[in-house]
DRENPA-666290 format. One record per residue (C-alpha): residue number from 1; residue in one letter; x, y, z. Coordinates in steps of 0.5 Angstrom, whole numbers. Layout:
N
<pt NUM, a, <X, Y, Z>>,
...
% end
This chain:
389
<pt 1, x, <-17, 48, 7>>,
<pt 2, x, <-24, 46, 8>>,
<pt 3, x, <-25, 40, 13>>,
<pt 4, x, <-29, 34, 11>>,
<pt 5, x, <-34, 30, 16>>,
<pt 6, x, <-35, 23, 15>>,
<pt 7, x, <-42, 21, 17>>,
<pt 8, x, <-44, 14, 19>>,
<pt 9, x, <-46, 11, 12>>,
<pt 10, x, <-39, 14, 9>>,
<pt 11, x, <-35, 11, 15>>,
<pt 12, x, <-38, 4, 14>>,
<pt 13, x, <-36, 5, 6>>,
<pt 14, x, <-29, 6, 7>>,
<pt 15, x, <-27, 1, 11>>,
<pt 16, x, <-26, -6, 8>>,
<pt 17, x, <-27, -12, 11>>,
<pt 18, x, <-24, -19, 10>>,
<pt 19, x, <-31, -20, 10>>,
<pt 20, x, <-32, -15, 5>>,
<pt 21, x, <-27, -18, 1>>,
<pt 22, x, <-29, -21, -6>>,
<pt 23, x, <-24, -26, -10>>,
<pt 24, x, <-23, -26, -18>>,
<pt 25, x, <-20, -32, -21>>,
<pt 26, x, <-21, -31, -28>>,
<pt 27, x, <-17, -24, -27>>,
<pt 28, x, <-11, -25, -32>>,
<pt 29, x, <-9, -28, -38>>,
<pt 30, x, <-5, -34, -34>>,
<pt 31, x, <-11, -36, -29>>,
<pt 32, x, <-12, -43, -32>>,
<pt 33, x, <-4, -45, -33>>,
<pt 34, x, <-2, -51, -29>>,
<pt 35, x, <0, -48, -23>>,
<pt 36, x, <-3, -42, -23>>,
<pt 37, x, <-11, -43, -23>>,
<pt 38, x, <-11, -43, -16>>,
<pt 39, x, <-9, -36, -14>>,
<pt 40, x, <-14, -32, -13>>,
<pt 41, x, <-14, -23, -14>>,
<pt 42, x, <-18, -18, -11>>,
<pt 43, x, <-18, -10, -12>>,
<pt 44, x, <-19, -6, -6>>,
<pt 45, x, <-18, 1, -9>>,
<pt 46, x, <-19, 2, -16>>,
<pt 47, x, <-18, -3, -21>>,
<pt 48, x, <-11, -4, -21>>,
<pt 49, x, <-9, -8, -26>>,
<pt 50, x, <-14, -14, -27>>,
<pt 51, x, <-16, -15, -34>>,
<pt 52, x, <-23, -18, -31>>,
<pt 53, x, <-29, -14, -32>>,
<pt 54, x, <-31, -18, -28>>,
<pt 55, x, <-26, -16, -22>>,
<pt 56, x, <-31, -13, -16>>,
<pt 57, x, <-27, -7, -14>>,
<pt 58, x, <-30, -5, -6>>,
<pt 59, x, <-28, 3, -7>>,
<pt 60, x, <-27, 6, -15>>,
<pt 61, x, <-26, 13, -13>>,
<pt 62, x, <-18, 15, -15>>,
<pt 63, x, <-14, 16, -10>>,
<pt 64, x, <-8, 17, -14>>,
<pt 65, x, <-5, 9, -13>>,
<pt 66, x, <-9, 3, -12>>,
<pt 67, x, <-9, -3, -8>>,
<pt 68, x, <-10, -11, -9>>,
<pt 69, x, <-8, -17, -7>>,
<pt 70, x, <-7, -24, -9>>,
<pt 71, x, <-8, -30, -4>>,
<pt 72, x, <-4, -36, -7>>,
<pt 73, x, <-4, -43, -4>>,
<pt 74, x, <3, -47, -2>>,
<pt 75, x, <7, -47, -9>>,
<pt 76, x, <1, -43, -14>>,
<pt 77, x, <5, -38, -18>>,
<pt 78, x, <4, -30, -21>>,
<pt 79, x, <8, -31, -28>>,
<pt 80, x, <12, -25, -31>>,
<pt 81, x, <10, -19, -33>>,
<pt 82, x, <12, -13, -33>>,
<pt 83, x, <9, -6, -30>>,
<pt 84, x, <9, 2, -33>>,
<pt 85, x, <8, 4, -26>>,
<pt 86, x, <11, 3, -19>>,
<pt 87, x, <9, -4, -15>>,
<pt 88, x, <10, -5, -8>>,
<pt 89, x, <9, -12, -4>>,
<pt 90, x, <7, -12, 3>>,
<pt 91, x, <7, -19, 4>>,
<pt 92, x, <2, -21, 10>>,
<pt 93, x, <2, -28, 10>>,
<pt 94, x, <7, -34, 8>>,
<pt 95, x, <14, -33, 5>>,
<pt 96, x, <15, -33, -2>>,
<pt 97, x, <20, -33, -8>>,
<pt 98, x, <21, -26, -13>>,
<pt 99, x, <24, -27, -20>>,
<pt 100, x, <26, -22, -24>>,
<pt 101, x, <29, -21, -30>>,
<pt 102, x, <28, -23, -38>>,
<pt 103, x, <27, -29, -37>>,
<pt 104, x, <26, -29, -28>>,
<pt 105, x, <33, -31, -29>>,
<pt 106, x, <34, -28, -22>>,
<pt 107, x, <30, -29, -16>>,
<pt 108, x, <30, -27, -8>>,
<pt 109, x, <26, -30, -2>>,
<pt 110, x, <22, -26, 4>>,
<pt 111, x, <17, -27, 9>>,
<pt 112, x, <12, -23, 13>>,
<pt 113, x, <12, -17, 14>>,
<pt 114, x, <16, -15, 9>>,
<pt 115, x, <16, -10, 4>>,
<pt 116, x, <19, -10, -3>>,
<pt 117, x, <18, -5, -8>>,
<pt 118, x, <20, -7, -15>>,
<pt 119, x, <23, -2, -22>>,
<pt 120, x, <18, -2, -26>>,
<pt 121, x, <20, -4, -33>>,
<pt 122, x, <22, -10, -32>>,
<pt 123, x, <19, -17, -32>>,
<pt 124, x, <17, -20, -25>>,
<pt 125, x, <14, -27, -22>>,
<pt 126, x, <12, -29, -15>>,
<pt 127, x, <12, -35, -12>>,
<pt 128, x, <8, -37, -5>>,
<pt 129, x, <14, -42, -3>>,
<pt 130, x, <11, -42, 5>>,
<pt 131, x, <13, -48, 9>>,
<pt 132, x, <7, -49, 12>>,
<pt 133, x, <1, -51, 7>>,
<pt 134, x, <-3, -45, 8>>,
<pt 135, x, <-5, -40, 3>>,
<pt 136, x, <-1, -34, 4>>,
<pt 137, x, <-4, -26, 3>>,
<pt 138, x, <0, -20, -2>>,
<pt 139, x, <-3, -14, -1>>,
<pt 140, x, <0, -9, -7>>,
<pt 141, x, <-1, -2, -8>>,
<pt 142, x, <0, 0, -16>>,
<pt 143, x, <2, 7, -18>>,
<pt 144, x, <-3, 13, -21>>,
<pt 145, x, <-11, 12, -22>>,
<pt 146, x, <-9, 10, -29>>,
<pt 147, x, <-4, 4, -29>>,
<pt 148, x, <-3, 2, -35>>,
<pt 149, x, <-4, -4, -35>>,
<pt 150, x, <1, -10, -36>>,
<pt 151, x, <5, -12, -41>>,
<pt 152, x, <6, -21, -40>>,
<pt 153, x, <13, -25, -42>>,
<pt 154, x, <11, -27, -49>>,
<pt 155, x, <12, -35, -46>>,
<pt 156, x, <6, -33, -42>>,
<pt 157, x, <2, -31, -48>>,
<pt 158, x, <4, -38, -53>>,
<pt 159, x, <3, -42, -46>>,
<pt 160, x, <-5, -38, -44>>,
<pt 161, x, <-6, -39, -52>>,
<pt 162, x, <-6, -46, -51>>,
<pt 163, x, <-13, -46, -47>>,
<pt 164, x, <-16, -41, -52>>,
<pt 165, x, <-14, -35, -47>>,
<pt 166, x, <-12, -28, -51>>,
<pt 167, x, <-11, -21, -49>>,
<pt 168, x, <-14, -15, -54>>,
<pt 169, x, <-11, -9, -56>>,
<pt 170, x, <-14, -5, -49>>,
<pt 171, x, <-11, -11, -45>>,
<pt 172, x, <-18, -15, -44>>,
<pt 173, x, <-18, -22, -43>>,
<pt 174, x, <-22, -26, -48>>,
<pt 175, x, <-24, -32, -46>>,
<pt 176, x, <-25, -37, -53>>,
<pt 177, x, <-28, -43, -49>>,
<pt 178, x, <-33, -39, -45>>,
<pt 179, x, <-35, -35, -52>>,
<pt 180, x, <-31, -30, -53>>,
<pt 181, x, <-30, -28, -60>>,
<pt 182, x, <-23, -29, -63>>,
<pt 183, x, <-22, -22, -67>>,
<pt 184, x, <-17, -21, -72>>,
<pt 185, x, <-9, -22, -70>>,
<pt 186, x, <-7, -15, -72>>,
<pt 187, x, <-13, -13, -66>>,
<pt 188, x, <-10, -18, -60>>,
<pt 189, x, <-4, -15, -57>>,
<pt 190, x, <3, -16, -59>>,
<pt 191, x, <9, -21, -55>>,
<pt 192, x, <14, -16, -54>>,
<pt 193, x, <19, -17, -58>>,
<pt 194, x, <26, -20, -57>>,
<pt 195, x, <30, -14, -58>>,
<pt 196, x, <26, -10, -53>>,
<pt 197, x, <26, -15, -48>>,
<pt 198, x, <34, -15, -49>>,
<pt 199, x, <34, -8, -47>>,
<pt 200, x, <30, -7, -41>>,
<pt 201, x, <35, -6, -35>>,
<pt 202, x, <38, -11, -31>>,
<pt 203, x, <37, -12, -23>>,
<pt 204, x, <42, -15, -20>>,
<pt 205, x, <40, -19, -13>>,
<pt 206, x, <44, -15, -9>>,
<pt 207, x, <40, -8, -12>>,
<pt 208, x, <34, -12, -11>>,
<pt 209, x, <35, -13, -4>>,
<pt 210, x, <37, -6, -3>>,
<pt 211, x, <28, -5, -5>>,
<pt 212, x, <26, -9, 1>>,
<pt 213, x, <25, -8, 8>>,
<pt 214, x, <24, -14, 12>>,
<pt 215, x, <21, -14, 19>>,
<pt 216, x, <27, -15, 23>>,
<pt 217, x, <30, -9, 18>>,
<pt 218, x, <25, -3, 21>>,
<pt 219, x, <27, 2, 24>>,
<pt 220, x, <22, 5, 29>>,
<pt 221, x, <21, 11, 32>>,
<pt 222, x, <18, 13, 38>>,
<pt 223, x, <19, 20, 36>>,
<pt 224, x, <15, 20, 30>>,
<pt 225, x, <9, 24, 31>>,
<pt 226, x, <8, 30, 36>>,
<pt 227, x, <3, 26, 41>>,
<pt 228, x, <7, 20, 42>>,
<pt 229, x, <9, 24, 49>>,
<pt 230, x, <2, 24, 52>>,
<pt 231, x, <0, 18, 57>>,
<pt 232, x, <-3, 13, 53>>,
<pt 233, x, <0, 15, 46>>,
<pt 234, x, <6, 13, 43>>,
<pt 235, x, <4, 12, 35>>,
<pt 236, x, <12, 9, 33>>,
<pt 237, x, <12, 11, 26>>,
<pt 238, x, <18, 6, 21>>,
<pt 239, x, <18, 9, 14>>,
<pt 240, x, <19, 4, 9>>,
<pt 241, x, <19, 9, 2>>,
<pt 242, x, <19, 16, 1>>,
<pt 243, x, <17, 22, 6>>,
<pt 244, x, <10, 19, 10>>,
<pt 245, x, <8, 23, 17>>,
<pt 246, x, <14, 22, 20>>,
<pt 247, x, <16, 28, 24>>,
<pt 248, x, <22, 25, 27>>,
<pt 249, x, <27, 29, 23>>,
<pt 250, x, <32, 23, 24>>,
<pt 251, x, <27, 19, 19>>,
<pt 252, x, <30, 15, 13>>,
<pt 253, x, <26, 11, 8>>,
<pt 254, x, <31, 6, 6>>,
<pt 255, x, <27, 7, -2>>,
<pt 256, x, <26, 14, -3>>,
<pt 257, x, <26, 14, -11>>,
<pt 258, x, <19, 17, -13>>,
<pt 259, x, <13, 12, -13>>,
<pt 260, x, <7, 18, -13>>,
<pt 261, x, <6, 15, -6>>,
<pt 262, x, <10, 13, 1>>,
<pt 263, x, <9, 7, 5>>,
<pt 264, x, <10, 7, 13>>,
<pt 265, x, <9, 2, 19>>,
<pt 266, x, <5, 5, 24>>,
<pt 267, x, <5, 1, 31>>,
<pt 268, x, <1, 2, 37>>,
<pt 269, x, <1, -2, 44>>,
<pt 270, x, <-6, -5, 47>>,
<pt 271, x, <-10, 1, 48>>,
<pt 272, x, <-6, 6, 46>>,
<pt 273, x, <-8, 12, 41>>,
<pt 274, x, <-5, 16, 36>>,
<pt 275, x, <-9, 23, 38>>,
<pt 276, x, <-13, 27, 33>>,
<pt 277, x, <-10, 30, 26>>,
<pt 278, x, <-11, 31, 20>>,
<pt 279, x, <-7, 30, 13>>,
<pt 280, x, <-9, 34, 8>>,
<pt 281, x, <-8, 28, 3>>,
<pt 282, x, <-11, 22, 2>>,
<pt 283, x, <-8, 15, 6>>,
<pt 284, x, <-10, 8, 6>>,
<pt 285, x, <-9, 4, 12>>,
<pt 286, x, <-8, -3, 11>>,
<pt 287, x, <-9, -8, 19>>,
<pt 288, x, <-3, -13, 19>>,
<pt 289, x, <-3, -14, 27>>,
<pt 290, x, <-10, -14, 32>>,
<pt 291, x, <-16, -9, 31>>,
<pt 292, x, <-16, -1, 30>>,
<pt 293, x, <-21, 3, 32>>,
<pt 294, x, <-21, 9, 27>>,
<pt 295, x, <-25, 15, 29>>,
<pt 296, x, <-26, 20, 25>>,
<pt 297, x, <-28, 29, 26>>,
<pt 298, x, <-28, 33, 32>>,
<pt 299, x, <-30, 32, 39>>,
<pt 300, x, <-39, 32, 39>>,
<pt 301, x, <-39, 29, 32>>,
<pt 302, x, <-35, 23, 33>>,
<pt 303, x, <-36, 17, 28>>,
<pt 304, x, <-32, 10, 29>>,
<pt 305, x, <-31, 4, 26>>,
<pt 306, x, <-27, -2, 28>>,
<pt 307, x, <-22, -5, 23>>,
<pt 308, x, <-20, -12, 24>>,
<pt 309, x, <-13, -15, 22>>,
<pt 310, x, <-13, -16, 15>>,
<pt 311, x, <-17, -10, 14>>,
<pt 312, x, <-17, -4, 9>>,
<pt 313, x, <-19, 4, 11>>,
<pt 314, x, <-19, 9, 6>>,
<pt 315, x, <-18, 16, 10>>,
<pt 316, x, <-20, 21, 5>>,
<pt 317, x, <-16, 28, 6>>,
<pt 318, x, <-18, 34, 9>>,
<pt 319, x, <-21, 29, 15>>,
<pt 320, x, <-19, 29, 23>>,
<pt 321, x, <-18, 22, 25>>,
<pt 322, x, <-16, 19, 31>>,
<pt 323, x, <-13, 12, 32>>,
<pt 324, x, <-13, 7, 38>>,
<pt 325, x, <-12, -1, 38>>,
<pt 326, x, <-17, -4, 41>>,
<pt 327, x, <-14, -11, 43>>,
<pt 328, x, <-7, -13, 44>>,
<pt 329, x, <-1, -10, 39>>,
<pt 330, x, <-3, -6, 32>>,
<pt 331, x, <1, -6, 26>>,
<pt 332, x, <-2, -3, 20>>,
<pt 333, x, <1, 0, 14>>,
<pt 334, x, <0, 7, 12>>,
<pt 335, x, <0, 10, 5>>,
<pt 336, x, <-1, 16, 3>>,
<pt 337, x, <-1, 20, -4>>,
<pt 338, x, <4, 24, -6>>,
<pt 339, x, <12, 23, -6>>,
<pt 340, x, <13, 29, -1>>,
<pt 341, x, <15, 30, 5>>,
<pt 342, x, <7, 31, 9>>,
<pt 343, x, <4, 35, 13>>,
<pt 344, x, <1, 33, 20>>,
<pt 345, x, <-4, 38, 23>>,
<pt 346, x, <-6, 36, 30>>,
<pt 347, x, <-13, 40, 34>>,
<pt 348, x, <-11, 44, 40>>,
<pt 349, x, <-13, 39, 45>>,
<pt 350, x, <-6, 35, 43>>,
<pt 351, x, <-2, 42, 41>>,
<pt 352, x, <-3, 44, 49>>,
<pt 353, x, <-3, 37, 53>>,
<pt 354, x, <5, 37, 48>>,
<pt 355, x, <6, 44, 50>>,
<pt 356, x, <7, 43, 57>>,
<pt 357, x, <10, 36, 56>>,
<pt 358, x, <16, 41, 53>>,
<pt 359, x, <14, 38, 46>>,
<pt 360, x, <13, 42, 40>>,
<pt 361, x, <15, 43, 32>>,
<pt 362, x, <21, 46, 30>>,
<pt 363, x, <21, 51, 25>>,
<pt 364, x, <22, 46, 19>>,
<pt 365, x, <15, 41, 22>>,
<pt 366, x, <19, 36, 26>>,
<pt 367, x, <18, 34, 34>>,
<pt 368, x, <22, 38, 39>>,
<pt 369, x, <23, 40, 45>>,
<pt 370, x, <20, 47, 46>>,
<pt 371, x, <25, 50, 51>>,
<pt 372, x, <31, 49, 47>>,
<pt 373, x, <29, 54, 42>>,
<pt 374, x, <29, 62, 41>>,
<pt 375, x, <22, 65, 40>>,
<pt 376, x, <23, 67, 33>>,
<pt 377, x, <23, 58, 33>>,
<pt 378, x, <17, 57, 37>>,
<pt 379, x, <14, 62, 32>>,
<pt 380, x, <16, 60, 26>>,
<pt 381, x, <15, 53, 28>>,
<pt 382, x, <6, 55, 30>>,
<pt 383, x, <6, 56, 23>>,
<pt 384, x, <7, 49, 22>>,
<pt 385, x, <2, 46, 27>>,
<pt 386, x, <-4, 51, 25>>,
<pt 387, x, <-8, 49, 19>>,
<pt 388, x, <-9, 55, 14>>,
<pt 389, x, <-16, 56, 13>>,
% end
């Protein structure tokens, strides 16, 4: 396994600030429709779904997933549409209102922080629904490098027609009033047709809620990471979807159908670290709470950057890192490639202080305590902690 340093300039590249955050409002078919012309989408990694050659995507290399948001003000409206692959909400700010179905006949509310991962397949809309007149935030991470792009209700593409918008085959917007030509019907992208809208799987509410992890619902674990013994550590990991880090062998994702990627709330009190390792696959940070310093190699090489709330931090794989929160409490949402369970590799500085702590990894990679376990165990579970290579 070949480690990656990070130098000074690619440190700063990685993290994306709200300050680096730049806004489309032209992104989709829907964006001059009464109720909706005041949402504003941004591409973070890669470029999602936009339909916008104008969209400004802060990191195009793939990372097998990508990850936007949409900012929309009290009562501003994202109209149905449909996805080919997974996409998960994690709602930062504001309450809002998902609808779903043929004809967005079904709908459910959730507030910050939530998480909600909807099917693919089926038409979904989302309203901000907020009691406060403010502008509320949705961070979403779309499945694969390539997503395919969205396939619009046909109600959306005859109301969009109206202002002369359109969509061509390869699921670019034109624009006829800004100059765009109109081509040919048989070169514009078809209305799914009414049997095939029949035929799409229904969700009920009650199915849909068992997608969502609310705030309240997390279930933290103080146990979730090899140093969360050592004094000043304590990282407690809340799996959300699929098998992230966690190396609490009681963890349970409430979504565990493959999304290509896993989704985990990581949560650190005022000053406390999440101690050196590496993961060999690639991961997202996303801030939701507070300001995390995010220190890449090893002790001599050290480069660090400090993210504040809001921000997003691409950590390429095969790199060391270390986490600490800077000022007051940190929650951030770690993404990481892959629907397999991953692995965590610790530097020996950590891998000794939990040693004398009794702490260990068992054979299978999960936390233990070192003097229950037979050295044939001990042995087994050495394999797991040191990096190949």
């Amino acid at each position: 396994m070949k480690v990656q340093s990070i130098t000074p300039a690619q440190a700063k590249t990685r993290v994306i600030t709200p300050d680096d955050m730049v806004s489309c409002n032209l992104a989709f078919i829907d964006c001059k429709l009464p109720g909706s012309h005041l949402k504003q989408n941004y591409s973070f990694i890669g470029p999602g779904v936009t339909q916008s050659s104008a969209q400004v995507v802060n990191i195009p290399e793939p990372h097998g997933f990508n990850i936007g948001a949409a900012a929309m003000p009290k009562g501003v409206t994202n109209n149905l549409h449909l996805h080919f692959t997974a996409e998960v909400f994690l709602i930062h700010e504001g309450t809002w209102r998902f609808r779903w179905g043929a004809n967005g006949e079904n709908e459910a509310e959730f507030s910050a922080p939530a998480i909600l991962s909807i099917p693919t397949w089926i038409f979904r809309g989302f309203t901000n629904v907020s009691k406060e007149e403010t502008c509320g935030m949705v961070y979403t991470v779309l499945g694969g490098n390539n997503t395919g792009g969205i396939i619009w209700h046909p109600s959306i593409l005859a109301a969009a027609s109206e202002y002369g918008l359109y969509l061509s085959k390869d699921n670019m917007l034109l624009d006829v009033n800004a100059g765009d030509t109109l081509p040919d019907a048989s070169q514009l992208l078809a209305p799914l047709p009414p049997e095939e809208i029949a035929a799409l799987r229904h969700y009920s509410v009650a199915e849909m809620r068992q997608r969502a992890v609310t705030g309240d619902e997390r279930r933290w674990s103080a146990d979730g990471l090899l140093d969360s013994v050592l004094p000043g550590h304590g990282g407690e990991i809340a799996p959300v979807i699929g098998y992230g880090i966690s190396q609490d062998r009681h963890a349970a994702p409430a979504i565990v159908n493959p999304h290509g990627f896993s989704v985990e709330w990581l949560r650190l009190a005022p000053e406390h670290v999440v101690g050196r390792h590496l993961c060999p696959d690639v991961q997202v940070i996303m801030v939701f709470k507070g300001e995390l310093e995010v220190t890449w190699n090893q002790a001599g090489e050290e480069v660090s950057v400090i993210a504040p709330e809001r921000s997003v931090i691409s950590v390429p794989a095969n790199s060391w890192r270390k986490y600490r929160a800077v000022d007051g409490d940190v929650e951030c949402i770690i993404t990481t490639q892959g629907d397999q369970r991953k692995r965590v590799y610790w530097n020996e500085e950590i891998l000794a202080k939990a040693r004398e702590l009794n702490r260990c990894l068992d054979p299978d990679g999960y936390v233990a305590a070192a003097d229950l376990l037979p050295v044939t165990a001990r042995k087994a579970g050495l394999k797991r902690e040191v990096m190949p290579g």
